[in-house]
C-alpha positions as CSV (number, residue, x, y, z in Angstrom):
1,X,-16.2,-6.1,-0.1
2,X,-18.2,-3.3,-1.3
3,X,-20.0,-2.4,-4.4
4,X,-17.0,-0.5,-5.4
5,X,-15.2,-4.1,-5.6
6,X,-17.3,-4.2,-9.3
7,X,-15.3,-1.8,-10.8
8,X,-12.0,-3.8,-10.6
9,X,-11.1,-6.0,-13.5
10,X,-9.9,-9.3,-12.7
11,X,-6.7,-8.5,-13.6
12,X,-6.5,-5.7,-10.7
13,X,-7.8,-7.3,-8.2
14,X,-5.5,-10.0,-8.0
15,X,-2.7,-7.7,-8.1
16,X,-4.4,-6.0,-5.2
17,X,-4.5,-9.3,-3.3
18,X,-1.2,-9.2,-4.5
19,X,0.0,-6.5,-2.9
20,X,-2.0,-7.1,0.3
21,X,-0.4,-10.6,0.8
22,X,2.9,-9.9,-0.1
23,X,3.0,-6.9,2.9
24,X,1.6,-9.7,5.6
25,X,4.0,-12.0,4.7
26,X,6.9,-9.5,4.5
27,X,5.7,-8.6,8.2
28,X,5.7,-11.9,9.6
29,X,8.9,-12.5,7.8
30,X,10.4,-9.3,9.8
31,X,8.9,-10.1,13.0
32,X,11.0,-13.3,12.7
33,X,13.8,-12.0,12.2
34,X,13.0,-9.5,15.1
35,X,13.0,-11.8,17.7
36,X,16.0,-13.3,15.9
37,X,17.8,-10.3,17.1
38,X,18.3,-9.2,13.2
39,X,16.4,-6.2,13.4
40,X,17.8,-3.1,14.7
41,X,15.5,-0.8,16.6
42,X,11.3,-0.9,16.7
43,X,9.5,-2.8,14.0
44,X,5.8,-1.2,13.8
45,X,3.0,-4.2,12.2
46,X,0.4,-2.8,9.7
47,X,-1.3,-6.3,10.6
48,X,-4.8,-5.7,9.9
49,X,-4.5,-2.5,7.9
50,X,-2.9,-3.6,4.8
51,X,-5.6,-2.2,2.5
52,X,-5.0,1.2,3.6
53,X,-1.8,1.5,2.7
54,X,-2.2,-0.7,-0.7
55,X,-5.3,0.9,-1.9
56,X,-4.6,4.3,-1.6
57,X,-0.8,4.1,-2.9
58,X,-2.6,1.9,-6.3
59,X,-4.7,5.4,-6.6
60,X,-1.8,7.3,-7.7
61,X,-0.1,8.1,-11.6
62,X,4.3,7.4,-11.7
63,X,4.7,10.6,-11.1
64,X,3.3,11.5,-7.7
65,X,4.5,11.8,-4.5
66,X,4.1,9.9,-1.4
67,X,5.5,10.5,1.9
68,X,4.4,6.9,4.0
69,X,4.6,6.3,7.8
70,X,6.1,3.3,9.9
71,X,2.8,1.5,9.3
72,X,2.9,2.1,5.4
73,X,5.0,-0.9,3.8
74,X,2.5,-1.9,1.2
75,X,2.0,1.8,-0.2
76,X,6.3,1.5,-0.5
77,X,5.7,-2.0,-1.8
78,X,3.1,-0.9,-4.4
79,X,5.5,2.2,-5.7
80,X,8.2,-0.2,-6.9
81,X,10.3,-0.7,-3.0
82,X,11.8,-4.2,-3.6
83,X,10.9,-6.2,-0.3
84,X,15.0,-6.6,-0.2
85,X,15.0,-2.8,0.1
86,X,13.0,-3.0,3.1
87,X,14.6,-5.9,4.8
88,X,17.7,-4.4,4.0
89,X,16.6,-0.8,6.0
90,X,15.5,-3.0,9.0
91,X,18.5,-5.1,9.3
92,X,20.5,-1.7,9.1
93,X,22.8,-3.2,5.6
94,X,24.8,-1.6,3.8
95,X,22.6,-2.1,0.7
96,X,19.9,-0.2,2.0
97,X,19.4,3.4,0.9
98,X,20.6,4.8,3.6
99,X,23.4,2.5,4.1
100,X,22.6,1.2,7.1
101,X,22.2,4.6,8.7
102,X,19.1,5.2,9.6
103,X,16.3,1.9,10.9
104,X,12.7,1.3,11.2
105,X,11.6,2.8,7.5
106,X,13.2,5.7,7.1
107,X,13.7,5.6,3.3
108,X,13.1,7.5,0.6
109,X,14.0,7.5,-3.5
110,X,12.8,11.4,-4.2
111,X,14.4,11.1,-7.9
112,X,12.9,8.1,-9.4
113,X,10.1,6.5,-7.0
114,X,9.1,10.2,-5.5
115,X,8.8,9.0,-1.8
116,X,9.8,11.2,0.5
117,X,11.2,9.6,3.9
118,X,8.9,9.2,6.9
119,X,9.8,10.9,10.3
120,X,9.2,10.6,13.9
121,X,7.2,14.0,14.4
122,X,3.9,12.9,13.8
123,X,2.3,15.6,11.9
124,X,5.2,17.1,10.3
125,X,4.5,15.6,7.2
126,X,1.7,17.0,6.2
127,X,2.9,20.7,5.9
128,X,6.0,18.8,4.2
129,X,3.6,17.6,1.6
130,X,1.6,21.2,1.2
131,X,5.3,22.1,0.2
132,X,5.5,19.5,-2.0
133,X,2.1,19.5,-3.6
134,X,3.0,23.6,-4.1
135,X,6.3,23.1,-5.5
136,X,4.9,20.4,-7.9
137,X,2.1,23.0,-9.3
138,X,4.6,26.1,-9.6
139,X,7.1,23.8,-11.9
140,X,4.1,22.7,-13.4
141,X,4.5,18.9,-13.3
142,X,-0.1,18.7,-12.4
143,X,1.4,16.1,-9.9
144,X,-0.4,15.2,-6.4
145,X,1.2,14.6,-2.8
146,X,-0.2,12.0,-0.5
147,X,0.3,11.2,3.0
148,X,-0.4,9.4,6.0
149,X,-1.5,10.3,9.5
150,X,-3.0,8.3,12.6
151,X,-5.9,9.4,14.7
152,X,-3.6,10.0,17.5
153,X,-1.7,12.6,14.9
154,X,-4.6,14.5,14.3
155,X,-4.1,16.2,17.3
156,X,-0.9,17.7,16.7
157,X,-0.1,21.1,15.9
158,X,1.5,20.7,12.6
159,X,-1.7,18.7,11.5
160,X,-3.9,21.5,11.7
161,X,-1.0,24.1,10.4
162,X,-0.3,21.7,7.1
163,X,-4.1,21.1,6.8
164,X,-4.9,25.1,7.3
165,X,-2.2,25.6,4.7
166,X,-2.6,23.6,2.1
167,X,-7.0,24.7,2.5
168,X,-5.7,28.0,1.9
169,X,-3.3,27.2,-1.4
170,X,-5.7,24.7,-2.8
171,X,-2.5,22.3,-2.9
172,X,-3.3,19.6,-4.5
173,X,-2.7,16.9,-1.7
174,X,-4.5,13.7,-0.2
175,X,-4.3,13.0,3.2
176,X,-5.4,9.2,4.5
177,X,-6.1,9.8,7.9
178,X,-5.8,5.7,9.3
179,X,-8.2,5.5,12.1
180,X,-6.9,2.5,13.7
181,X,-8.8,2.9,16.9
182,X,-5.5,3.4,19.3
183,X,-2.9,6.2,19.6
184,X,-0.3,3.4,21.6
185,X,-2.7,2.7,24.2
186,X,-5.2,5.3,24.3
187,X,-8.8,4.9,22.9
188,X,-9.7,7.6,19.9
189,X,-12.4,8.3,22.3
190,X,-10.3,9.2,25.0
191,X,-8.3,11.7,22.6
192,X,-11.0,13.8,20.6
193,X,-14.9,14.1,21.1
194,X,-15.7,13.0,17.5
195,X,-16.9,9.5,16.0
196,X,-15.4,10.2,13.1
197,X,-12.3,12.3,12.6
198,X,-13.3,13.2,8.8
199,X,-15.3,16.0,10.7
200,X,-12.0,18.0,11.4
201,X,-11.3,18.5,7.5
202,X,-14.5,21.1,7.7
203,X,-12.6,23.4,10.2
204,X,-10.6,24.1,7.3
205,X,-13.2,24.0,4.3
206,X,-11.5,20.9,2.8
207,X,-13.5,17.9,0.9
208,X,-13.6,14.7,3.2
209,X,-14.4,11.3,2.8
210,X,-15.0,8.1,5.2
211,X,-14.5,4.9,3.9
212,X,-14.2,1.3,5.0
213,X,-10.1,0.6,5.2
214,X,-10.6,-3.0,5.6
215,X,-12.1,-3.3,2.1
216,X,-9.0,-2.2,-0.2
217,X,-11.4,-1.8,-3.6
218,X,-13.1,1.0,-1.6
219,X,-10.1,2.2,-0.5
220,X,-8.8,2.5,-4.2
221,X,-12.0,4.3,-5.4
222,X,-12.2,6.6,-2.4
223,X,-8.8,7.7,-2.9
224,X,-9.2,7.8,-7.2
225,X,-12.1,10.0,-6.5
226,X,-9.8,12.0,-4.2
227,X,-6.4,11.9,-6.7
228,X,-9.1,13.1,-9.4
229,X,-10.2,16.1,-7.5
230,X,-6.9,17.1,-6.1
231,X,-5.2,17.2,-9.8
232,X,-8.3,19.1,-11.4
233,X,-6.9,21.8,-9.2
234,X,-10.3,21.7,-6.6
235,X,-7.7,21.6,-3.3
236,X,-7.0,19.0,-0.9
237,X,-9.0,16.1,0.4
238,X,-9.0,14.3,3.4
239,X,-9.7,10.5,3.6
240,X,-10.7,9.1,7.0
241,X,-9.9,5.2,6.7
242,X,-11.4,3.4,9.5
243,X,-9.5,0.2,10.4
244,X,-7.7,-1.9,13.4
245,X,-4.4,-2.1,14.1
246,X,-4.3,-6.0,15.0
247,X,-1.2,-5.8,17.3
248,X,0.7,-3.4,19.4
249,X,1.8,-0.3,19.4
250,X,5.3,-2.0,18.1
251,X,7.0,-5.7,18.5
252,X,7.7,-4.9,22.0
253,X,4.0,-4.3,23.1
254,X,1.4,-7.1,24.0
255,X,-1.4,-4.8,23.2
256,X,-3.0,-5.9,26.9
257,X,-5.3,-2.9,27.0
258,X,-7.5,-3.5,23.8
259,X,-10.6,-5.7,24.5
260,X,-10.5,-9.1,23.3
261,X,-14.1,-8.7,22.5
262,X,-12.6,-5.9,20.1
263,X,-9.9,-8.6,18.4
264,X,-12.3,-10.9,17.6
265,X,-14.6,-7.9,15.6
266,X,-11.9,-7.0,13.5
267,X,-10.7,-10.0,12.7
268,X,-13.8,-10.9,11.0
269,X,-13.1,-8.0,9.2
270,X,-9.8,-8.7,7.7
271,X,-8.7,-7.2,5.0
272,X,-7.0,-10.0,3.4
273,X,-9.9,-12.8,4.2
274,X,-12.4,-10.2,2.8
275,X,-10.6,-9.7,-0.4
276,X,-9.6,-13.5,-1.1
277,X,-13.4,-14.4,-0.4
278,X,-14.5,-11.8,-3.2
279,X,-12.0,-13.4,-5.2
280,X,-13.6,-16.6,-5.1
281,X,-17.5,-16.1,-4.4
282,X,-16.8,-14.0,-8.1
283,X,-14.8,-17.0,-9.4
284,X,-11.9,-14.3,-10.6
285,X,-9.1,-17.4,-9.5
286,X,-9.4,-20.7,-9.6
287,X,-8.0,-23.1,-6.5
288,X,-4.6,-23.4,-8.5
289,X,-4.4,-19.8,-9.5
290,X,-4.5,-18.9,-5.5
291,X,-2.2,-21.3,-4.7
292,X,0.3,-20.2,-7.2
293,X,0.0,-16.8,-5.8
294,X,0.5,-17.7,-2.3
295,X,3.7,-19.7,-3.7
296,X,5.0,-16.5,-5.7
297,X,4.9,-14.5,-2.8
298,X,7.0,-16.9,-0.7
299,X,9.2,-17.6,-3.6
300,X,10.0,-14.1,-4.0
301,X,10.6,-12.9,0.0
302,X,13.1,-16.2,0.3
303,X,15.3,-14.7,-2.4
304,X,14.8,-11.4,-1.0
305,X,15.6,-12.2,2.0
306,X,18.7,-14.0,1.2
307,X,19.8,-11.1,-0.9
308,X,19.3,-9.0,1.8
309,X,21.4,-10.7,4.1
310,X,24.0,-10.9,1.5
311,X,24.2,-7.4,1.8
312,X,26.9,-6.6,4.6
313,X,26.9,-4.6,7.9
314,X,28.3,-1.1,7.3
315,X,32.0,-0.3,8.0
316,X,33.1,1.9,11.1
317,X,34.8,4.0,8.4
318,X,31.7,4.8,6.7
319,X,30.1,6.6,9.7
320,X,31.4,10.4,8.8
321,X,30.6,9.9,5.2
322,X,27.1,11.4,4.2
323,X,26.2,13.6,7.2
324,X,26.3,16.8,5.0
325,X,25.9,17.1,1.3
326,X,29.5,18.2,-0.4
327,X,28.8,18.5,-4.0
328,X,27.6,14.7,-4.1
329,X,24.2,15.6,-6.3
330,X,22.6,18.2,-7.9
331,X,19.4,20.0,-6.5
332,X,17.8,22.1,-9.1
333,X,13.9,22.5,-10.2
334,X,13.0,20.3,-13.1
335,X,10.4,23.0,-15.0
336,X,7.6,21.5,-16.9
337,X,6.3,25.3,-17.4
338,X,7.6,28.7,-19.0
339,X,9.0,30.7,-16.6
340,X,8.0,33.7,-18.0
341,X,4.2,32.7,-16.6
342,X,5.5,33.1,-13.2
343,X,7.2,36.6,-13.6
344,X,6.2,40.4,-14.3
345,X,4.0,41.0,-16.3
346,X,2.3,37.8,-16.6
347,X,2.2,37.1,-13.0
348,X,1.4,40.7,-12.1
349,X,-1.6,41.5,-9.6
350,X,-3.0,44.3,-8.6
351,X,-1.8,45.6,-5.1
352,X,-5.2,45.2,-3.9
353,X,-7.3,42.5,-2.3
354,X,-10.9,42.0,-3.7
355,X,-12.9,41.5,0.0
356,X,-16.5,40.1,-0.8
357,X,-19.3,41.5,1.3
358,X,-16.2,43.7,3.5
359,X,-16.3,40.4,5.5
360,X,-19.7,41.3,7.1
């Protein structure tokens, strides 16, 4: 780990190995219970790239907002998503929060954990989160909007539409761009003629950064610096995370096409080995302490898991119920601002644009 690992008190980073374990082992819990035929539809492994998602997610205040991919548990983990949550989305229960609707980790909680659900359409969430970042500066709740996207998504139209917007409003969002080498089975060289896809966040005059995602306390101070900058109101900032994803594209895929040679360099970069080593080399746990921490976390995902599959399949019945909204909640702005700042006169402007140098 990097010098940035200095800033963490001892306190943090055990929590952040932690949070790094517990998603692992939550994995390799649900790829049992994949081949156990318990898991409806794909199951997509963050093996590898656990510090991404748990270092930038620990970057964030209560009350912003996250939108996380399939590849993402630990950032859902770290917001307060009970492990039973997830198993129950995956095992499509009736306990889950969508009721056994929906699989892989289509979730969300957008009233009191302020994630907003992944989707399929790579891309698509980053204009989502431009909205969002807007809409959280015009009620004026000084909140900031964070998403995922792989190298593959990058590519995709509503990447550089989201990315060109929220340049233009100065939203106040983060985007982790999680370089982990493959789009399925294709090479990032074989997709864009850049090294390092940070480059693409000048096409749109936006900050960037490139940071190590196997080491999670440069991870957290990468995206603190980031968080910081968005919320001062300085516009978005794009984080290039470069990482390995460790298996294949999803449960189903062998991963044939990546070099072996290629494995075995990552894997001396795990994220979870590097952090456990700086751990001890810095005496911040004894022998005992680590054990009791590896313990906790299997403690914990054996009640979670038998909670989860306490939870029952969902009825037939229940199949219509929830397709559209019929007066079931309330949608309405919660304003942290007067509204009077955001009408005439305050917010009148002169219906004229100021054009320095005539665009010369």
């Amino acid at each position: 780990m990097t010098a940035a690992s200095a800033a963490l008190k001892p306190e943090q980073a055990r929590e952040m190995y932690y949070y790094l374990r517990l998603t692992r082992s939550l994995e390799e819990m649900l790829a049992r219970l994949y081949r156990q035929g318990k898991v409806f539809g794909g199951l997509y492994s963050s093996l590898g790239q656990e510090a991404v998602s748990v270092g930038a997610a620990s970057a964030l205040g209560p009350g912003d907002w996250i939108a996380p991919m399939i590849r993402n548990i630990g950032a859902l983990l770290v917001r307060g998503i009970k492990p039973r949550e997830i198993l129950m989305q995956l095992m499509a229960r009736e306990g889950s929060l969508t009721h056994g609707k929906d699989g892989t980790c289509h979730m969300a909680d957008l009233h009191d954990r302020h994630i907003v659900a992944p989707m399929s359409m790579l891309g698509d969430l980053i204009p989502i989160m431009t909205g969002v970042a807007m809409a959280g500066r015009y009620l004026g709740h000084q909140t900031v909007a964070m998403t995922w996207i792989g190298d593959g998504g990058t590519s995709t139209g509503a990447f550089h539409e989201g990315m060109n917007l929220a340049a233009v409003q100065k939203a106040p969002l983060v985007v982790i761009v999680e370089n982990n080498q493959w789009a399925y089975s294709t090479p990032v060289a074989r997709q864009v003629p850049l090294r390092d896809l940070a480059e693409r966040a000048g096409a749109y005059g936006v900050a960037s950064h490139i940071v190590d995602g196997n080491d999670v306390a440069a991870m957290l101070h990468v995206t603190q610096q980031a968080v910081a900058q968005a919320r001062a109101g300085q516009g978005p900032v794009l984080i290039e995370a470069k990482t390995m994803r460790m298996s294949g594209h999803a449960q189903h895929d062998p991963a044939e096409y990546v070099p072996r040679e290629m494995i075995e360099y990552w894997k001396a970069r795990d994220p979870l080995d590097r952090c456990r080593t700086y751990l001890t080399q810095n005496k911040l746990w004894e022998p005992a302490t680590q054990a009791a921490l590896e313990a906790r976390v299997e403690r914990e995902l054996e009640q979670e898991l038998a909670a989860a599959e306490a939870s029952p399949l969902p009825q037939p019945e229940s199949a219509g119920q929830g397709v559209y909204c019929e007066g079931c909640h309330t949608i309405e702005p919660r304003w942290l601002r007067d509204k009077d700042e955001l009408t005439p006169p305050k917010s009148a402007a002169r219906a004229q644009w100021t054009v320095p140098d005539f665009g010369g």
